[in-house]
Residue frames as qw, qx, qy, qz and C-alpha x, y, z in Angstrom:
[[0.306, -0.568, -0.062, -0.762, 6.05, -3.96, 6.87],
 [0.055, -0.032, -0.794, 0.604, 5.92, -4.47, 10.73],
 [0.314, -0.565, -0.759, -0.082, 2.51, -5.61, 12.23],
 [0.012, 0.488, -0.215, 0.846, 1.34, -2.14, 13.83],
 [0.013, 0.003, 0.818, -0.575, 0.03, -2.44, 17.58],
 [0.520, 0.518, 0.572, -0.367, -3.83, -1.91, 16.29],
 [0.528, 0.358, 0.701, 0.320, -5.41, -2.13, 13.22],
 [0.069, -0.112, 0.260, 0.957, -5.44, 0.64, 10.53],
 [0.343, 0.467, 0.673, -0.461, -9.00, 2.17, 10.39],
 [0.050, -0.035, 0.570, 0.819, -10.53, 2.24, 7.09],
 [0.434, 0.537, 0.415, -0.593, -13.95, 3.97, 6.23],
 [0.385, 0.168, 0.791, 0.444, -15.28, 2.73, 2.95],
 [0.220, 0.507, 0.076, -0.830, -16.73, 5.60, 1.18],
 [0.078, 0.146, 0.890, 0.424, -18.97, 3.95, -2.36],
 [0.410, 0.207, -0.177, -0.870, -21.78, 4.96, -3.73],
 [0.800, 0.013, -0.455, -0.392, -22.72, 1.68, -5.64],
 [0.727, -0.492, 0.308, -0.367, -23.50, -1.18, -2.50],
 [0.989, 0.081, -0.011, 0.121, -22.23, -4.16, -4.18],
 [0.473, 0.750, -0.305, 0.346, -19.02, -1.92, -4.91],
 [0.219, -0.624, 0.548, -0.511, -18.46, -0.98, -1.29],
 [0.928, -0.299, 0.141, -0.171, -19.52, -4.16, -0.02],
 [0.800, 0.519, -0.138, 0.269, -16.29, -5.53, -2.47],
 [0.365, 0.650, -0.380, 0.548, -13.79, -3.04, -0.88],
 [0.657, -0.595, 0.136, -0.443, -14.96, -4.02, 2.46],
 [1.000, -0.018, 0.010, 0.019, -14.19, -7.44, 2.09],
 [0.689, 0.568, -0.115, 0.435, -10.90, -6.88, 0.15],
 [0.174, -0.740, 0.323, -0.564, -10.06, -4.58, 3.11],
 [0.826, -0.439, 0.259, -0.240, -10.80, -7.15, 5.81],
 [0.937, 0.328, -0.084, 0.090, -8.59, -9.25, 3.65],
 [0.313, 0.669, -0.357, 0.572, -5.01, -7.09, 4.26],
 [0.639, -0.416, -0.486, 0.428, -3.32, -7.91, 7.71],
 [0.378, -0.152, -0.234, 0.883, -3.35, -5.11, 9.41],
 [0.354, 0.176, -0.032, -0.918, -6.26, -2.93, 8.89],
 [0.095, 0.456, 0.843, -0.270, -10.24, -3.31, 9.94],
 [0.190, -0.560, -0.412, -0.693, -13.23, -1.68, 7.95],
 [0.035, 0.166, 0.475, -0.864, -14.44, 1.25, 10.56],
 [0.359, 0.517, 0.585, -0.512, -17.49, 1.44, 8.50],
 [0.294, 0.211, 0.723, 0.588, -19.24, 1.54, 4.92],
 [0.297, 0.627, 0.326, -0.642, -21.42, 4.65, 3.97],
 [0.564, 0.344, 0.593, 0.460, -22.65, 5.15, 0.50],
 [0.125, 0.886, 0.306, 0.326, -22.50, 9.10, 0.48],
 [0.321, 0.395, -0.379, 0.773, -20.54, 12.35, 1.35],
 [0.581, -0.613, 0.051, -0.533, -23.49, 13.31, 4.28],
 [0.931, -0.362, -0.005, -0.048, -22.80, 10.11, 5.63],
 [0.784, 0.177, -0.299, 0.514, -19.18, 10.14, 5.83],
 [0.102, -0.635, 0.304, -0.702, -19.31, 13.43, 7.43],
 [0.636, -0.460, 0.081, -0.614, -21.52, 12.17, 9.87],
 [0.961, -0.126, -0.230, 0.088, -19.75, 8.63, 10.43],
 [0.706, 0.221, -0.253, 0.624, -16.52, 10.59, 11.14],
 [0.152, -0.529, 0.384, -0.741, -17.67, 12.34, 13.62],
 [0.594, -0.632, 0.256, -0.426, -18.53, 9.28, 15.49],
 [0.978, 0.125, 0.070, 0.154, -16.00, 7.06, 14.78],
 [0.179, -0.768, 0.398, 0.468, -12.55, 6.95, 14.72],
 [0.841, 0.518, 0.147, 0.057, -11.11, 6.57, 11.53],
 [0.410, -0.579, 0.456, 0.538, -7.44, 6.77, 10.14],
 [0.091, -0.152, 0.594, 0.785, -7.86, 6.01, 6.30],
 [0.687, 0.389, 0.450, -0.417, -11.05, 6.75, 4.02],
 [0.298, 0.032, 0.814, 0.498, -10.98, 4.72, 1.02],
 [0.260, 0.632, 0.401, -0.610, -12.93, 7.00, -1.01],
 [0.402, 0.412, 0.737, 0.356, -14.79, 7.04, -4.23],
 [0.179, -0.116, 0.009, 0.977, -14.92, 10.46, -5.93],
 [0.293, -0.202, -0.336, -0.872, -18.77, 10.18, -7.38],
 [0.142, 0.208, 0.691, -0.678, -20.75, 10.95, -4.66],
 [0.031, -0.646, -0.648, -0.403, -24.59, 11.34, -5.34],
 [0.230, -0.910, -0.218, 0.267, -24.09, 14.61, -2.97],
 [0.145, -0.912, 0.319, 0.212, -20.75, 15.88, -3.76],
 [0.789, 0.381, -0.456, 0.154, -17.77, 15.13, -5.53],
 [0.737, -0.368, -0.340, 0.453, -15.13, 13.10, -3.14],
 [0.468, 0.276, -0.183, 0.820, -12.50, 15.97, -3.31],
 [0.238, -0.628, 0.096, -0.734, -14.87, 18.86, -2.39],
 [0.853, -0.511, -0.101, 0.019, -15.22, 16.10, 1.19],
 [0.760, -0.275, -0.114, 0.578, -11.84, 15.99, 1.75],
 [0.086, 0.439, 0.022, 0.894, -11.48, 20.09, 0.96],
 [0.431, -0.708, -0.037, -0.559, -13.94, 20.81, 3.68],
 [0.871, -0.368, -0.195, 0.261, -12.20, 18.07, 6.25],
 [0.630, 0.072, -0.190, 0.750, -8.93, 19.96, 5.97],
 [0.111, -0.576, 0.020, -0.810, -10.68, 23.25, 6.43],
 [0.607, -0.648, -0.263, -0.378, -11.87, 21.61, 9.33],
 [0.131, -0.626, 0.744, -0.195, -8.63, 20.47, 10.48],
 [0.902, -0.167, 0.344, -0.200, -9.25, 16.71, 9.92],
 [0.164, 0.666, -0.662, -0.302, -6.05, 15.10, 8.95],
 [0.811, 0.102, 0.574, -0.049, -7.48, 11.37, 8.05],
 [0.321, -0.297, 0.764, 0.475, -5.59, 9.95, 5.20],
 [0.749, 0.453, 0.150, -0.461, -7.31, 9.55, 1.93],
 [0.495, 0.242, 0.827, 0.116, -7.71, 6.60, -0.66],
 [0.553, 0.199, 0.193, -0.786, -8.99, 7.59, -3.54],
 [0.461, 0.138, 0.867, 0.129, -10.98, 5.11, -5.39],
 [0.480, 0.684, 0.147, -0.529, -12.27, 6.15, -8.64],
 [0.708, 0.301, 0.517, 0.375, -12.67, 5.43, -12.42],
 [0.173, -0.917, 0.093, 0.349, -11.69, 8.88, -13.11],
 [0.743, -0.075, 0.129, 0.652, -8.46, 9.28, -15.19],
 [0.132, 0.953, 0.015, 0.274, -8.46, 13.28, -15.48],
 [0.557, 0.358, -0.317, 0.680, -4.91, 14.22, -14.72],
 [0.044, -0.576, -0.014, -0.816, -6.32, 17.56, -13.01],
 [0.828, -0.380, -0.158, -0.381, -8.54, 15.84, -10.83],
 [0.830, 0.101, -0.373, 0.403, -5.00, 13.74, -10.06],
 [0.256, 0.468, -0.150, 0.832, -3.24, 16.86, -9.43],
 [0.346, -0.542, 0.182, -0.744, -5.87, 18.33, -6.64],
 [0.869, -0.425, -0.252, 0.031, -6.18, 15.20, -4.74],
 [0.725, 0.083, -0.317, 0.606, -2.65, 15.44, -4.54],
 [0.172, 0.289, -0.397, 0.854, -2.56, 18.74, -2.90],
 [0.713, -0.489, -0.119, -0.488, -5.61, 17.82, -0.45],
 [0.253, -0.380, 0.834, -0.310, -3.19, 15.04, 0.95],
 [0.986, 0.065, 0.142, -0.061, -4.73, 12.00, -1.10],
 [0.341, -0.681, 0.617, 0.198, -1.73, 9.66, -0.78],
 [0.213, -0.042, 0.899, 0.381, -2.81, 7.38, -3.12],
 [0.681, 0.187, -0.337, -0.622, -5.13, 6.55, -6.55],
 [0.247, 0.094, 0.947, 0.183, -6.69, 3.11, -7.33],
 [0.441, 0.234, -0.362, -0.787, -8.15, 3.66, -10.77],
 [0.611, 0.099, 0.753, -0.223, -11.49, 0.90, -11.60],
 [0.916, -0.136, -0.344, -0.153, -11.79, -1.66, -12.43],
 [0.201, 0.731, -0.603, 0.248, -9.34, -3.16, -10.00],
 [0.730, 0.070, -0.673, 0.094, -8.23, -6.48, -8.53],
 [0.680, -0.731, 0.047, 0.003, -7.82, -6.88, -4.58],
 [0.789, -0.206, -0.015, 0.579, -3.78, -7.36, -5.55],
 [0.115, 0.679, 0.115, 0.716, -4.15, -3.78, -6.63],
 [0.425, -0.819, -0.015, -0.385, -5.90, -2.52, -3.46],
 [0.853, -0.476, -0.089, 0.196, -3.90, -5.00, -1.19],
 [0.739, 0.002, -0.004, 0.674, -0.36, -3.51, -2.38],
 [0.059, 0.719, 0.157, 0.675, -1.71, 0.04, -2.39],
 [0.728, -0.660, 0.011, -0.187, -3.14, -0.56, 1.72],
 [0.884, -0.092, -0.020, 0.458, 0.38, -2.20, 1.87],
 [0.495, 0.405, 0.002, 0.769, 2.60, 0.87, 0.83],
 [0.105, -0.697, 0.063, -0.707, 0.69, 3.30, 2.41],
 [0.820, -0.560, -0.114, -0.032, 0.58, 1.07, 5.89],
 [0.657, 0.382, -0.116, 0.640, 4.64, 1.70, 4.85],
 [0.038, -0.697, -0.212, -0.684, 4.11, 5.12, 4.83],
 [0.367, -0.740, -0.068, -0.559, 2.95, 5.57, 8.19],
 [0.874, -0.324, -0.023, 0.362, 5.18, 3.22, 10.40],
 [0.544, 0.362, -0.079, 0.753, 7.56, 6.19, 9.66],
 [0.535, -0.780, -0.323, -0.037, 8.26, 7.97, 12.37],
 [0.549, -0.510, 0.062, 0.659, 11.15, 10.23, 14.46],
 [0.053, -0.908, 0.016, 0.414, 13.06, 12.64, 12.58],
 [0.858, 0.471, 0.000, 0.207, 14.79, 12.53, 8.96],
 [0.324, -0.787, 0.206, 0.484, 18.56, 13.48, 9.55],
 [0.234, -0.306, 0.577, 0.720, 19.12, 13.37, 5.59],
 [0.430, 0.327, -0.488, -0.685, 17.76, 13.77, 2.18],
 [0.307, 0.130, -0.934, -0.127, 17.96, 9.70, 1.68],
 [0.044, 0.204, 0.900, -0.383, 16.35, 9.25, 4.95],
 [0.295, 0.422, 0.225, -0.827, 13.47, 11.37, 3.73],
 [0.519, 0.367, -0.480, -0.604, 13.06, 10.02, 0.55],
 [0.076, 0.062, -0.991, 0.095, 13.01, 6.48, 1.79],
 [0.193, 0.176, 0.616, -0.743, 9.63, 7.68, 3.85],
 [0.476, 0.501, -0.188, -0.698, 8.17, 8.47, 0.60],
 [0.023, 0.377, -0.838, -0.394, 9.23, 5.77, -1.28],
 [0.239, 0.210, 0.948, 0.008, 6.64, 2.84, -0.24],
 [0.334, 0.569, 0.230, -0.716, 4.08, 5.64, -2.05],
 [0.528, 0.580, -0.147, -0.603, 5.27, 5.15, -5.30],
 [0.968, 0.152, 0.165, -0.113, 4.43, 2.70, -7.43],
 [0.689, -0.350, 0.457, 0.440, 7.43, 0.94, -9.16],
 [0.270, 0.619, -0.422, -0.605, 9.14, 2.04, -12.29],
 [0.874, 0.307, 0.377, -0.008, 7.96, -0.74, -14.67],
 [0.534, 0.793, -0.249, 0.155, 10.39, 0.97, -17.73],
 [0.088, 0.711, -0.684, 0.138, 13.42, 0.66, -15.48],
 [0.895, -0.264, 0.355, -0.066, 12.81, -3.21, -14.78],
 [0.088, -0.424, 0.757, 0.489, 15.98, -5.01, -16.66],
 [0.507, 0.341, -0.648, -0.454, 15.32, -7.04, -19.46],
 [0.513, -0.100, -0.803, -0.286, 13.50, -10.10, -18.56],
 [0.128, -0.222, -0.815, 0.520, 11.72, -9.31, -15.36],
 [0.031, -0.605, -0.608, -0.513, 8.27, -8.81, -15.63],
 [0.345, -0.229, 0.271, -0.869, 5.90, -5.73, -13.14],
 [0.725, -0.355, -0.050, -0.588, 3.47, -8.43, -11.94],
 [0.876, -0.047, -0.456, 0.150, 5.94, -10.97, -11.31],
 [0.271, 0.371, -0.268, 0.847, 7.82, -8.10, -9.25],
 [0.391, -0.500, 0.255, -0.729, 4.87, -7.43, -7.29],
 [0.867, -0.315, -0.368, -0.119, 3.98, -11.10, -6.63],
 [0.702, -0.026, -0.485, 0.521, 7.76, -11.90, -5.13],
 [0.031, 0.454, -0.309, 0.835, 7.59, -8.15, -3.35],
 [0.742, -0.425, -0.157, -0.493, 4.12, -9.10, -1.61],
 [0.928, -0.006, -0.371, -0.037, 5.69, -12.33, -0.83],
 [0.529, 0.298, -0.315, 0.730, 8.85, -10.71, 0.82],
 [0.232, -0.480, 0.184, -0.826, 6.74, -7.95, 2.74],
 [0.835, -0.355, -0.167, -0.385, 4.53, -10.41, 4.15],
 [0.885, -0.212, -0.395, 0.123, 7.41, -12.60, 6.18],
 [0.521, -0.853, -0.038, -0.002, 8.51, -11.54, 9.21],
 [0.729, -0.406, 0.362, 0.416, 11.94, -13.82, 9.44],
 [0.013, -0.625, 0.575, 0.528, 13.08, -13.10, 5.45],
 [0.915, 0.197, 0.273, -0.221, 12.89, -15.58, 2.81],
 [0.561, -0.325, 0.651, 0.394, 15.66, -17.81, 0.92],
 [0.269, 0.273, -0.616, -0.689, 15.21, -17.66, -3.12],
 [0.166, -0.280, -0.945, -0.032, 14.09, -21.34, -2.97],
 [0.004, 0.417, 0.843, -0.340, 11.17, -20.31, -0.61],
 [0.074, 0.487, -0.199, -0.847, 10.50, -17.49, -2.73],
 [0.234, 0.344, -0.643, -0.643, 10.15, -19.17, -5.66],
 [0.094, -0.285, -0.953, 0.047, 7.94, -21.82, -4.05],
 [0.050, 0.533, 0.473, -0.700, 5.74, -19.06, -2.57],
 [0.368, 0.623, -0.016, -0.690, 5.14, -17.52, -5.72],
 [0.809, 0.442, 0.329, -0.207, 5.40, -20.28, -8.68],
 [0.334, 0.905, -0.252, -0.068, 8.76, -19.71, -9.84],
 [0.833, 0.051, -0.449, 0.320, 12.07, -21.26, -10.25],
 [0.624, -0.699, -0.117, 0.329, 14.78, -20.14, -7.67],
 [0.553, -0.025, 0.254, 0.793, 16.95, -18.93, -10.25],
 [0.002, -0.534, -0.350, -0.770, 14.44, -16.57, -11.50],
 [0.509, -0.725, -0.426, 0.185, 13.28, -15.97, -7.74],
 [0.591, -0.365, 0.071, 0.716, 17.36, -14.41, -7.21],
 [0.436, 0.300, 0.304, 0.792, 16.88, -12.26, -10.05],
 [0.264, -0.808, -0.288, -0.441, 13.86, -10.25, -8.72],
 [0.568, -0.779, -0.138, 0.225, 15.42, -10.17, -4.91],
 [0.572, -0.116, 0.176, 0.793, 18.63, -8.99, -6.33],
 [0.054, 0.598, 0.397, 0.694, 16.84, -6.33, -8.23],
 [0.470, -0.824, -0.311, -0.055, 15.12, -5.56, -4.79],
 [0.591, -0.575, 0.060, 0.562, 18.54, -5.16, -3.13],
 [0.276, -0.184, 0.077, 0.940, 19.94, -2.83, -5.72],
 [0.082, -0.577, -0.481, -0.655, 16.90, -1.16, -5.32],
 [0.087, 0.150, -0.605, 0.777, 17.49, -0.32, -1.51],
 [0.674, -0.309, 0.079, -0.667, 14.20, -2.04, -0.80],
 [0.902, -0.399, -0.115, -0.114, 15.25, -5.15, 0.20],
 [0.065, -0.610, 0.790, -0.009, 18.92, -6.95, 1.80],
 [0.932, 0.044, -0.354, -0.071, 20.54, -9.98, 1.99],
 [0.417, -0.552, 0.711, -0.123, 22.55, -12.12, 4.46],
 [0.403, 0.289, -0.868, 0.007, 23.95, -15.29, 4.66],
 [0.762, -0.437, 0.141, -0.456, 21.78, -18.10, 6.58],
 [0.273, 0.448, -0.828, 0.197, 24.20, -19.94, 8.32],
 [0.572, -0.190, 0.599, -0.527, 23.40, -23.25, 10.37],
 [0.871, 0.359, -0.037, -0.333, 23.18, -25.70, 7.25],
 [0.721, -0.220, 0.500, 0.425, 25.52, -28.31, 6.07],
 [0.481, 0.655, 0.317, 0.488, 26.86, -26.80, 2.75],
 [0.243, 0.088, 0.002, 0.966, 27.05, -23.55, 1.41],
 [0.265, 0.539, 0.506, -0.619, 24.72, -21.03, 3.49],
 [0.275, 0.508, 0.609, 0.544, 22.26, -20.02, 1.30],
 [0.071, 0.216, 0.056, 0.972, 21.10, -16.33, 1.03],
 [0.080, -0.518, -0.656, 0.544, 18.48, -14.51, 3.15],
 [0.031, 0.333, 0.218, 0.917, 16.32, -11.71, 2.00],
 [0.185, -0.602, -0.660, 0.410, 14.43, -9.41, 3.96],
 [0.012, -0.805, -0.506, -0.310, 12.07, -6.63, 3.38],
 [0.198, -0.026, -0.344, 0.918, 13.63, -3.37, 4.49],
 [0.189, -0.746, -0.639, -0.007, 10.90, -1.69, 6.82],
 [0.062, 0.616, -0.067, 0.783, 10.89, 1.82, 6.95],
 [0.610, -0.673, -0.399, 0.121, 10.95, 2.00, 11.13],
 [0.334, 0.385, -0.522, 0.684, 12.88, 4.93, 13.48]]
């Protein structure tokens, strides 16, 4: 994910203080994106987004005024197109469903870990670094792509979903690429079992490889994070 030219604004919508205080932090935490402000109600979110800009609200569906959705149903009626978060312990399908057609781009279901939020704020920071005009199907579906989570069922046979996100994190986060080896340091692994996940990436058309030449020997492989940029 390329470093965008200012920080992604994120309004922290929570009821319970300690909660929101939590996602604050956890926010501040993620390169690229700055907490615009913490309210603990729908009144106040109205009323913070009209004086503030804002670009994502990380939002918690049980309001002590309103539920989240009916906020983000009256924003679009208003024509506000701020991105939505939601955050909730929710797990009503239905409730899934209508976020989705409000334009929430993403769930994080609670409890939940800051490598949860951080790889959610990560996909959808994807997401929006897209940009120009799709001239195909592929190129369109790529745009989408950093939305959804990963197929855990289609991992092969001995690669785990949290070791997958550790080495992905680990990949998104470097600018220049990383080598297995530095992989595999970076995240606690060997290098053989580093290759197996970046190889997976690459014939998953989310990450490539080159050759890093300039060594004595045989170059060793490069991987880099394909960034969704036109």
């Amino acid at each position: 994910m390329s470093e965008p030219s200012s920080p992604i604004r994120v309004l922290v919508v929570e009821d319970d203080p300690v909660a929101a205080d939590a996602h604050a932090l956890y926010v501040e935490r993620v390169s690229g994106f700055t907490v615009a402000g913490v309210v603990h109600s729908r009144t106040a979110a109205v009323r913070a987004l009209e004086r503030i800009p804002v670009d994502l609200l990380l939002l918690d569906l049980y309001l002590p005024d309103g539920h989240g959705l009916h906020l983000v149903r009256s924003l679009r009626a208003a024509g506000h197109a701020v991105d939505v978060i939601a955050v909730t312990s929710a797990r009503d399908l239905a409730v899934v469903r209508e976020g989705v057609s409000l334009g929430v781009v993403q769930y994080v279901l609670k409890p939940f870990t800051f490598a949860t939020l951080r790889d959610r704020l990560g996909r959808y920071a994807e997401f929006r670094a897209a940009a120009g005009e799709a001239s195909s199907q592929d190129e369109v579906d790529r745009a989408l792509a950093p939305l959804r989570a990963p197929q855990r069922g289609d991992l092969p046979k001995g690669l785990s979903g949290p070791t997958l996100d550790a080495v992905t994190h680990a990949l998104r986060d470097s600018a220049v690429g990383m080598t297995a080896s530095e992989v595999g340091s970076a995240v606690g692994i060997s290098r053989i079992t580093a290759r197996r996940y970046l190889e997976h990436l690459v014939k998953g058309e989310r990450a490539a490889r080159s050759p890093q030449y300039g060594q004595i020997g045989r170059p060793e492989l490069q991987y880099r994070w394909l960034r969704t940029q036109r």
